[in-house]
N, C-alpha and C positions, 0 to 999 in steps of 0.2 A: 504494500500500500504506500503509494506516494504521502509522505507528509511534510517536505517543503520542496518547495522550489525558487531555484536560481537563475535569475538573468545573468548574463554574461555581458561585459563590456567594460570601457574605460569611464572613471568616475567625474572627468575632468566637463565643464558644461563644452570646451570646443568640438569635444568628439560626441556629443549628445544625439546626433544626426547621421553618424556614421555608420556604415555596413556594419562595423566591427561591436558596435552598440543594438541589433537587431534585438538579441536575448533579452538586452536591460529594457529596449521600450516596449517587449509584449509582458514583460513583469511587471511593467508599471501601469499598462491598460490592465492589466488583474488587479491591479491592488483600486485602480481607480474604479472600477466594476463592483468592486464587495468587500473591500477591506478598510479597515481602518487606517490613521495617517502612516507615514514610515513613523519606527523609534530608531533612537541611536545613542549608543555610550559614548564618551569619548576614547574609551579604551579599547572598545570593540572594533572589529574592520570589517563591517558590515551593519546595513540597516535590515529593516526588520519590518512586517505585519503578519500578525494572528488575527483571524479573526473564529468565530464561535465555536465552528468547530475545529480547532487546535490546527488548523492547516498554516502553515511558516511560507511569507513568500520576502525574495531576499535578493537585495543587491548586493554587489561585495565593493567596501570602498578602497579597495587596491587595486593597480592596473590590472589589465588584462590578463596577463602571462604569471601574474601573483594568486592567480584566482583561490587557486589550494589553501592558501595558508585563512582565508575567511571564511571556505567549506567545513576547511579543519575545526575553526572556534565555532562555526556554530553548531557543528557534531557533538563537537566537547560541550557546548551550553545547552544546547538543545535535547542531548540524549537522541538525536538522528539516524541510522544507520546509515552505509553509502546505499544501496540500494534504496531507501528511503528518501531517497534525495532524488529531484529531478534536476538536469542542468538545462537550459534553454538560452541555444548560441546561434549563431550564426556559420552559413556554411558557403566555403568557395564552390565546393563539387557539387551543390543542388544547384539549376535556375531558381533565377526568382520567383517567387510564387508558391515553390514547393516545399513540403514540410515529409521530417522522416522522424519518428520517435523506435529506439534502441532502447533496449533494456541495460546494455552493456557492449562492450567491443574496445578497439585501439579509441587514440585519440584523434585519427585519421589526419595528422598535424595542424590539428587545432591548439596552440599553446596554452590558452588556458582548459581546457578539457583533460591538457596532459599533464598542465599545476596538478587540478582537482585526484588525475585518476594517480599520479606520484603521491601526493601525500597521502590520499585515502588507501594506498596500496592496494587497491585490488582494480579493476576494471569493468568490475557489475557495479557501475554508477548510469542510472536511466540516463539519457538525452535525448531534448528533442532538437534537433536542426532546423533552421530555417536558411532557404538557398536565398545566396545575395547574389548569382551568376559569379564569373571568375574573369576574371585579365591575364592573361598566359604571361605578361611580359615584366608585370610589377606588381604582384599581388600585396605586398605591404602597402604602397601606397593606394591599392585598388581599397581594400579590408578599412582605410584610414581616412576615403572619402569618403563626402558626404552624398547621401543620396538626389541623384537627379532628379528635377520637376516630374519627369516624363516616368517616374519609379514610385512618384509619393504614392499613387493611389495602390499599386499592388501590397507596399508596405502598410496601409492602414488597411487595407483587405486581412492582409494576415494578423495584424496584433488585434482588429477586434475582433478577428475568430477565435482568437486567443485569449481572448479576456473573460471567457468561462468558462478555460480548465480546468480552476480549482473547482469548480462545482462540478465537474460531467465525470473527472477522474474520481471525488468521491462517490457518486453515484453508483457508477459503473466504469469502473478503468479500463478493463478488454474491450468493450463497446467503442470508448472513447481513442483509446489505442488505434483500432482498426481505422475509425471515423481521419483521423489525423494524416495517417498513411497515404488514402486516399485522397486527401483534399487537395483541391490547386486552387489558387487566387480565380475569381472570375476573371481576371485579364490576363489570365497566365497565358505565357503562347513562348514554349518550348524555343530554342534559339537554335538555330541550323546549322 
């Protein structure tokens, strides 16, 4: 049973817009859907919403590539397992449009997925992907733009489909699973 989930991305507001921030804005159309405000310690490196029924939705306030050591503290504070933990990032290898949810596997060189699955030591850590397309020629700087006019709309397609996982995974997770797999943006249109 999923009982937190994590966006992925940089904490900083320049990158707020960017591919590399995809995870963090369908985390934060969740929390603005049914959850209460973020909390934050200042000692914690990560914010935080619960809402009623104990479900944790979470950003991590370290870069990207640190991602592990905010998964790690809120394991530790939360009492979480890694399988207990959803991550939700962004993906060079999907188009955009597209979403793939794993139970576990590599980090398929995602760096922070490879923070989370290094510290957590094992690799049954759930993620769900969301495809930002790919630039064969400078993916760092692809991963570190912001997303083009002509891309807003597929991007707000996917995070407010996404803004009522925590309710459909506690419902029914295999249902929701499946539903996820399946889904493309209504403007998706596969690249040739």
């Amino acid at each position: 049973m999923i009982r937190a989930i994590v966006g992925l991305g940089n904490p900083l507001p320049r990158y707020y817009m960017t591919r590399h921030n995809l995870g963090r804005l369908a985390v934060e159309a969740m929390r603005r859907k049914a959850f209460p405000e973020w909390k934050t310690h200042f000692w914690k490196n990560y914010l935080w919403s619960q809402n009623a029924e104990d479900q944790i939705l979470v950003l991590s306030k370290t870069y990207m590539n640190l991602s592990g050591k905010a998964v790690r503290s809120l394991a530790k504070d939360r009492l979480v397992k890694p399988e207990e933990i959803l991550v939700v990032m962004d993906d060079c290898s999907l188009p955009l449009g597209k979403l793939r949810y794993r139970a576990s596997g590599s980090d398929g060189g995602h760096h922070g997925l490879g923070s989370i699955l290094e510290v957590m030591g094992t690799k049954d850590v759930p993620r769900l992907r969301m495809g930002v397309g790919a630039d064969p020629l400078n993916m760092a700087d692809y991963v570190l733009s912001e997303f083009p006019e002509e891309e807003l709309s597929i991007v707000g397609s996917m995070t407010e489909y996404l803004s009522d996982l925590p309710e459909k995974l506690r419902l029914n997770e295999e249902k929701t699973i499946n539903e996820i797999n399946n889904w493309r943006a209504p403007q998706f249109e596969p690249r040739v």
